[in-house]
N, C-alpha and C positions, 0 to 999 in steps of 0.2 A: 504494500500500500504506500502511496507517495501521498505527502500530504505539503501543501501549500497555502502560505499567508501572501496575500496579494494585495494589494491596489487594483481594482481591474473595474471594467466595466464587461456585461454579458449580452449576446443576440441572440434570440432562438427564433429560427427559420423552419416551417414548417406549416403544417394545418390552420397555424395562429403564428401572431408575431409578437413577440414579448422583449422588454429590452429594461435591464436593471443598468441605472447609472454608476457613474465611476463609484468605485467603498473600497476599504478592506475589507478582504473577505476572506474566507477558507476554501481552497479546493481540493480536491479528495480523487484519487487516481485507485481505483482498485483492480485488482490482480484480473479479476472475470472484465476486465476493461470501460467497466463503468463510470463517468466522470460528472460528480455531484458539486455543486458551488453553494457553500452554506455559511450566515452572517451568523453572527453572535446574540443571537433570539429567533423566535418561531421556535423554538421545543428542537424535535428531532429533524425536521420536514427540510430538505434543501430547499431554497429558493426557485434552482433550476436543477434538469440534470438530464444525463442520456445513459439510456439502459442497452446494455449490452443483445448483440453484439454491434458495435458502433469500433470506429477507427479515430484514433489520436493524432491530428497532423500536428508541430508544433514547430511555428518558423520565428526566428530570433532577429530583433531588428537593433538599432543602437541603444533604444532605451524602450523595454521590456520585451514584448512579444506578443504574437497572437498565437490561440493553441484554436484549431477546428475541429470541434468533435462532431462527425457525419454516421450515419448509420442506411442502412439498407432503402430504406423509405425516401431518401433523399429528404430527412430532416440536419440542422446542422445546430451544433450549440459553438457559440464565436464570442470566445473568450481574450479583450483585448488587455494585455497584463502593461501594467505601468511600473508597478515598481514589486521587484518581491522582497520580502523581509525574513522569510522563512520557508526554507527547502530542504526537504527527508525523506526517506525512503525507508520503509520499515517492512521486512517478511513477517509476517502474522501466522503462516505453517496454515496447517490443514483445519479448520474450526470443524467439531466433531456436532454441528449444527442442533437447534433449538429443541430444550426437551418440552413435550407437552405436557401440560397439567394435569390432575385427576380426571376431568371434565373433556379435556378434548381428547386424550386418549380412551376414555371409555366410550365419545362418541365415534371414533374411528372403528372400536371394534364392534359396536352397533350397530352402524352403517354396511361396515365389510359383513357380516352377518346376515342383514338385510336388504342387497346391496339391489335387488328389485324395486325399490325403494325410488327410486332412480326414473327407471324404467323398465316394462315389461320384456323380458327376455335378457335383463344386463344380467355379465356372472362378472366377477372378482378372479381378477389374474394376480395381483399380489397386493399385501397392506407392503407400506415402509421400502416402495420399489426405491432402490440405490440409483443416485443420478449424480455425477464428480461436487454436488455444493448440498446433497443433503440430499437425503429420501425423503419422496413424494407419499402423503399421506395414505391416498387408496389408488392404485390403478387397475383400471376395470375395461370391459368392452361392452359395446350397447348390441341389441340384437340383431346387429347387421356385421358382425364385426370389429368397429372400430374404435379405436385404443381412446380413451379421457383419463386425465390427471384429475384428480378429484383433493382439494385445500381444504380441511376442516380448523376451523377456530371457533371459538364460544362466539368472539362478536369479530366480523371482519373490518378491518380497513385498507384503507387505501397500500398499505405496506402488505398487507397478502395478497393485494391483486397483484402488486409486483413483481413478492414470491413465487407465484403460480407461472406470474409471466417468464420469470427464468426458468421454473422447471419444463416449459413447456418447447422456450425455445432450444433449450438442451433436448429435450424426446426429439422432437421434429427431427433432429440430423440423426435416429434412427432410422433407417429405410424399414426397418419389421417394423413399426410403431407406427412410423407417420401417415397418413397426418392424424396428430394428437390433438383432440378437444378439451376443454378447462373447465372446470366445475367449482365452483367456489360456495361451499356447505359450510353454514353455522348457523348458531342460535338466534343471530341478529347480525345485520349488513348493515354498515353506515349507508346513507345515500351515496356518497360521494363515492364510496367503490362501488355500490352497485353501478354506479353511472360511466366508471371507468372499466368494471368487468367489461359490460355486455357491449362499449365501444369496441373492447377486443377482441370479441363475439365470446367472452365467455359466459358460460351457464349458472346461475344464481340459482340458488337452495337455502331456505330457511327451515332449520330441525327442531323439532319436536323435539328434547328431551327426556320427558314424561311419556310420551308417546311409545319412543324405541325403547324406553325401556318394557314398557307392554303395560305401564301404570294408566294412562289413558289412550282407551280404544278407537274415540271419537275423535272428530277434525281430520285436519289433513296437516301434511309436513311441509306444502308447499303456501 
């Protein structure tokens, strides 16, 4: 992971246009080549950022530089640096990825259990399928064959639609898997990821707790 203190100002080129004036800021280079731009408040949330897999141009001029991060879509993040104050480079090794709570591993094994649930004819190929940044919660196939990644969290946000987004663009360069569908299963969906799932065409599930467990018969999951 490289991490940078900047002067800079950012452009993001794409669907919309968006343009954060000159600041110091933090920028964040991660290994899976992800490049986030984040200030010093808003919580966790970058400002801006591009999600792999995306390319790094970075051209050097007499005083600072610009770095181009482009990705497949022909979106581009343009990042014009003025002055750096702080440049590192840190290996962080293999992160042996996020353990689930009581709650959302017992809804994984719920769901994988009842994975009809879904829909009529889906079966369960594996819980916990291995992918190089973390195993995929449930992956399953629908009645025609084909392969969905399935994210379970108690309440989603906008950071598991993310999630899901990486697992999915890692499956897809499976040739046996692809093309892979997204299923994004929990107890509650903010808005604001349902609204960024189903941009990405994924598929929105809200569960029943009570329900899978067999405590209540009535309603529905969806």
């Amino acid at each position: 992971m490289r991490l940078v203190i900047a002067q800079c100002s950012v452009d993001y080129a794409g669907r919309l246009a968006a343009h954060l004036p000159s600041a110091r800021r933090l920028l964040i280079v991660k290994a899976d080549g992800s490049v986030l731009v984040h200030s010093d408040g808003g919580s966790y949330k970058p400002l801006n950022w591009m999600s792999p897999p995306c390319t790094l141009r970075q051209e050097e001029r007499a005083e600072g530089g610009v770095w181009t991060v482009a990705n497949k879509a022909g979106e581009q993040l343009i990042i014009s640096i003025e002055e750096i104050f702080h440049d590192s480079a840190h290996d962080l090794g293999v992160d042996p990825g996020l353990r689930k709570d009581g709650v959302e591993s017992h809804l994984q094994v719920l769901l994988a259990e009842q994975i009809e649930i879904l829909g009529k004819g889906w079966r369960l190929v594996r819980r916990e399928y291995p992918t190089p940044i973390g195993p995929v919660d449930i992956l399953c196939r629908d009645a025609d064959g084909g392969a969905t990644a399935v994210e379970i969290k108690r309440r989603a946000t906008i950071d598991a639609v993310e999630q899901l987004s990486r697992y999915l663009d890692l499956l897809n360069r499976d040739p046996l898997l692809a093309p892979v569908g997204g299923i994004l299963a929990a107890q509650a969906i903010a808005p604001q990821a349902r609204t960024l799932a189903e941009d990405r065409g994924m598929r929105c599930v809200v569960l029943d707790y009570d329900a899978l467990r067999g405590m209540e018969r009535e309603g529905t999951l969806f």
